[in-house]
N, C-alpha and C positions, 0 to 999 in steps of 0.2 A: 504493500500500500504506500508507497514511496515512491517520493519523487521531487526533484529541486525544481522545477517547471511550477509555475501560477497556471494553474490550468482551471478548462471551464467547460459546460459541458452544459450542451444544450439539448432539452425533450421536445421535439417536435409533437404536439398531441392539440392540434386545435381542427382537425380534422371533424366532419360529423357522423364517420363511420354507416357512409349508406348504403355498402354491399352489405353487414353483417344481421340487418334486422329489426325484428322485436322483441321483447323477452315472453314469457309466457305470461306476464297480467298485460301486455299490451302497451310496454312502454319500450321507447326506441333505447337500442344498447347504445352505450358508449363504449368502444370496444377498450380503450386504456385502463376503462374503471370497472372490468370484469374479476372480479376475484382471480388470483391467482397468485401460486404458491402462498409464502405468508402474508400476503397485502394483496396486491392489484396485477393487471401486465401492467401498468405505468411504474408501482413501486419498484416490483421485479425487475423490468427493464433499467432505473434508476440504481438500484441494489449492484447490478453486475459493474457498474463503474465505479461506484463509491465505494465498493470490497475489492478494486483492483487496484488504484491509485488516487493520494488524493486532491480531493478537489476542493479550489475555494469557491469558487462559483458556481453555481446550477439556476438555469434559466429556465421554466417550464412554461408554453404556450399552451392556453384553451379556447373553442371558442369564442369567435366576438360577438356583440351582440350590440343591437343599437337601443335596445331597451335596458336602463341601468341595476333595472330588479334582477334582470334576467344575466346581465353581464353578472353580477356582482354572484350570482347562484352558479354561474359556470366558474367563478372564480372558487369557488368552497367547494366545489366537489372536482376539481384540480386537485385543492390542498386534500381534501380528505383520504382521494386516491393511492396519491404520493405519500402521506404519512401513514395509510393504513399497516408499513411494513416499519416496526418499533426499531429496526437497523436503521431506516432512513429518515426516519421519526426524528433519533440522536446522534444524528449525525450534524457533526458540526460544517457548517458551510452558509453559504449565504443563498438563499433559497428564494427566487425573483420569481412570480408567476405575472406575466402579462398576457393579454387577450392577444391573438395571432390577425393577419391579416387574410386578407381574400384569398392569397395563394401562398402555398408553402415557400413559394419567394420571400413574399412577403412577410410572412411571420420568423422565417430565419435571418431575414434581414434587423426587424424589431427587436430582436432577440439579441443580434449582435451588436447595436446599438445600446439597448442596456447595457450589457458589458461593457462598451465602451463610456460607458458615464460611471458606472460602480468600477468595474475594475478595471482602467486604463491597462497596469503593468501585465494582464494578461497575455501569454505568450504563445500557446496553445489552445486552441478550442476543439469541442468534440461535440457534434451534430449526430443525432441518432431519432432513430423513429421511438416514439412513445408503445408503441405497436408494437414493437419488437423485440417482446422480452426473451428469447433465449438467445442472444449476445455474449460469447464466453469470455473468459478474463484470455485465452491465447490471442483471440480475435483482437480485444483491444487494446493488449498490447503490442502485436504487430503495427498496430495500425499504428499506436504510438510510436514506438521507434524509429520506420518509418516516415513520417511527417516529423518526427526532428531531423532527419537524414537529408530529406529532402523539399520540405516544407508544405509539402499535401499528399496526402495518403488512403484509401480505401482499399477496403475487403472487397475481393472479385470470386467468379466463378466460370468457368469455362461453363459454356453453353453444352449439356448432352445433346442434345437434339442438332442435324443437320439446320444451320442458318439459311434463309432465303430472304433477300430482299423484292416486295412487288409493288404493282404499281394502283392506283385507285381502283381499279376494272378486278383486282385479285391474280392477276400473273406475274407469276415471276420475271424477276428483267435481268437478278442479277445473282449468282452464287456465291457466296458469304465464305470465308474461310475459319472455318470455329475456331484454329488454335490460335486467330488474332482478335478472336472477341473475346468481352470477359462482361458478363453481369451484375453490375455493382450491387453493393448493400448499402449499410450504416454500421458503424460509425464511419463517418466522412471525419478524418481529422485535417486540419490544417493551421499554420503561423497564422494568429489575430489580426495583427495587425494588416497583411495582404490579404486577408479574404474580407475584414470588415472593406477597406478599400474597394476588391472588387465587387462587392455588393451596392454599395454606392454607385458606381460606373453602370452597374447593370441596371440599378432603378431607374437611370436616366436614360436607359436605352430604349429602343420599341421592340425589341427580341423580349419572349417570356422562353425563360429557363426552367428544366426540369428537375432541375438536381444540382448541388451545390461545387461539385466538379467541373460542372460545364462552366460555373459563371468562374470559375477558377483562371480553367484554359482559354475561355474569352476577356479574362483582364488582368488576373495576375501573373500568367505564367508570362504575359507582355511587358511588366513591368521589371525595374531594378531594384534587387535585392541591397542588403547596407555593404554587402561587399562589391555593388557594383554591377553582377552578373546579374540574369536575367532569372526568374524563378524559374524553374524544370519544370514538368506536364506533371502531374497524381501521378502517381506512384501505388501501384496496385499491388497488396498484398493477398496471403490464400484468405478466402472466405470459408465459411462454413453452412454446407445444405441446412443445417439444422436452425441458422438463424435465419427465418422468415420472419416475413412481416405478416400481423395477422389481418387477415382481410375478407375472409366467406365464412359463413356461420360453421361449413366444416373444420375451420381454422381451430376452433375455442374448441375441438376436444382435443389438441394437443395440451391443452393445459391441465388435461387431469391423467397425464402419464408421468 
């Protein structure tokens, strides 16, 4: 659980969860705030970083809302989620929950923006799905090491399945070669200060990004690093099948194995 890095670590969770459903009295699941293991998948997910290395800062998004009863109730069952695991309960860190924006841009944008008002000296941040609780401490620790190596880092996967690119109409145009794709995951790690930057660059852009690598390679991997050089592309470490993100009501009986 050590480490000389200010690091930070942000829960993507303001999603509304509309693949996953109902529950059985008829109320929508929020999938972060499903029991699992000893608290929630949002605790769990928070659990496997705060038991591998530590962290001063944790930024957690939830829904936004433009009604302030209703903002103010996504904000308590945020907190209640996350505290429901008494590891993460007392855990010492600074514990930021803001409402997210329209798009997972934008709330990892908001998110990095805090940080940069609470904790400037930040030097590492760690982006990961709220979703996504089996995240293993090997995972994120490659992905740490990594991204101090080279200053952006994620878990990947070779594709099993034969890749095909096609076109609107459904035919293929183009044959994909698998052992140069990789399927990313989370934790996205990277240097604070070059991604809060390229998130700025990318606000003001008219491109909307899917994932926090890409606005990476579209603004930081173009900029100069303090030695000068130019930052390098992500840096893709092995991922692991087992960390999915959960997403179809079949997803949540993984959570009771």
């Amino acid at each position: 659980m050590t480490t000389s890095d200010n690091l930070a670590l942000i829960l993507v969770a303001a999603g509304i969860s509309a693949r996953i459903g109902i529950d059985k009295n008829g109320s929508k699941i929020k999938k972060e705030y499903i029991p699992a293991g000893e608290g929630t998948v949002l605790s769990m997910a928070a659990k496997a970083f705060l038991s591998t290395f530590n962290f001063k800062t944790v930024v957690i998004t939830y829904p936004p809302s433009d009604n302030p009863s209703e903002l103010s109730s996504s904000e308590q069952k945020s907190r209640n989620a996350l505290f429901a695991d008494d590891f993460v309960k007392n855990y010492k860190a600074d514990f930021i929950f803001i409402p997210g924006g329209k798009t997972r841009q934008e709330s990892v944008h908001e998110a990095l923006e805090t940080i940069g008002n609470r904790a400037p000296e930040c030097s590492l941040v760690f982006i990961h799905d709220g979703a996504r609780p089996f995240v293993k401490p090997e995972t994120i620790s490659l992905t740490y090491h990594a991204a101090c190596e080279f200053g952006a880092a994620v878990p990947g996967l070779q594709p099993v399945e034969t890749q095909k690119k096609i076109d609107e109409n459904g035919f293929i145009i183009k044959h994909l070669v698998r052992s140069s794709l990789t399927a990313v995951q989370t934790p996205q790690v990277f240097q604070f200060k070059p991604i809060l930057d390229a998130h700025r660059m990318a606000a003001e852009s008219a491109k909307t990004f899917t994932d926090d690598t890409e606005i990476w390679d579209d603004f930081a991997s173009k900029q100069k690093g303090p030695d000068g050089e130019s930052y390098p592309h992500v840096k893709v470490v092995l991922g692991d099948p087992e960390n999915i993100k959960i997403t179809y009501p079949q997803d949540l009986e993984l959570l009771d194995k």
